[in-house]
Each structure stands twice: as C-alpha cells, then as structure tokens.
C-alpha positions as CSV (number, residue, x, y, z in Angstrom):
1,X,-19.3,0.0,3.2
2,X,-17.7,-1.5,6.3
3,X,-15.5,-3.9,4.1
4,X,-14.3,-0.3,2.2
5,X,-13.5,1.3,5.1
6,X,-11.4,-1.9,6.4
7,X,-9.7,-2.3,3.0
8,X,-8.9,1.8,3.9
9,X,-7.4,1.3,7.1
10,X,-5.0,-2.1,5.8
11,X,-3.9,0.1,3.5
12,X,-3.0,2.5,5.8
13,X,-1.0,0.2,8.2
14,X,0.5,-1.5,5.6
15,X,2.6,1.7,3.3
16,X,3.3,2.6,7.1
17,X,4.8,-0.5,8.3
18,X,6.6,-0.3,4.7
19,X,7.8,3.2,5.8
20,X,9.4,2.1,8.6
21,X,10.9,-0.8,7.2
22,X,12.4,1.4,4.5
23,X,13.9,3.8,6.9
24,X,15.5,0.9,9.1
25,X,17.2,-0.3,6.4
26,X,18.4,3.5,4.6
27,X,21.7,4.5,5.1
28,X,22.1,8.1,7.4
29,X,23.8,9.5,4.2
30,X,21.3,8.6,1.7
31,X,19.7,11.4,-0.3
32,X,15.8,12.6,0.8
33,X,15.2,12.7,-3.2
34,X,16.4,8.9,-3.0
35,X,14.2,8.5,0.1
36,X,11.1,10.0,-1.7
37,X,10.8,8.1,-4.6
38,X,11.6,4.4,-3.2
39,X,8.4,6.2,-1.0
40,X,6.0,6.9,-4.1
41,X,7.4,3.7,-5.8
42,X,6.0,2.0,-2.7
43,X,2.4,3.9,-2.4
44,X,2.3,3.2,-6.3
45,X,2.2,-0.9,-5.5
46,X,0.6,-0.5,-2.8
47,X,-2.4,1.3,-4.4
48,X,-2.3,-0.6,-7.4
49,X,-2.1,-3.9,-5.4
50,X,-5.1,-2.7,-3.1
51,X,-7.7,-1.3,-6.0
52,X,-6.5,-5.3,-8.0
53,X,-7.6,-6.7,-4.8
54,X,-10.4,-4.4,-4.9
55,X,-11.7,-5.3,-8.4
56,X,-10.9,-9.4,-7.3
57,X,-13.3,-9.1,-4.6
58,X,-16.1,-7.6,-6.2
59,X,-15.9,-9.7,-9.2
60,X,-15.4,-12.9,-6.6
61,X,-18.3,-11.3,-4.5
62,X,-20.7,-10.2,-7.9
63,X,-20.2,-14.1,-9.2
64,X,-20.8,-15.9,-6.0
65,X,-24.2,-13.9,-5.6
C-alpha cells in the first residue's frame, strides 16, 4: 500500500512542478481556454505515464516473485 501512496504523492509533485513550469513560460496575454487545455493535456500524460508505470511495476514485481 505504501508504494501506492508514494506513486500518489510523485504524481502530485510532478503535474505541479509541470504547472509551474507552464505558467513561467505563458505569455500575460495568452487565453485561460489556451491555459486549460495545455493543463488537461498535461494531467492526461501524466496519468497515463503513471498508471504504464503502474502496470510495469506490478508485472516486474508479479514475475520476479
């Protein structure tokens, strides 16, 4: 459960440290709908890259034992 809850909180630092990285590098005049979506595009690889890491581990982990 503990490795879950660490996979959770990398997660969680790394679509933050995206975030900010994003809004360093937007433009004042840029749109908030533009600003949204390069923001679900972001959780969408995110997510996606976490639950392939996810299914990696556990196949790793199930073959190993």
């Amino acid at each position: 459960m503990g490795i879950f809850i660490l996979g959770g909180i990398v997660f969680i630092i790394a679509f933050c440290l995206f975030k900010i990285s994003a809004f360093r590098k937007t433009k004042p005049d840029e749109s908030w709908f533009r600003i949204s979506l390069v923001g679900l595009i972001d959780y969408l690889v995110l997510v996606s890259g976490t639950i392939g890491t996810g299914i990696l581990f556990m196949t790793l982990y199930s073959a190993g034992h």
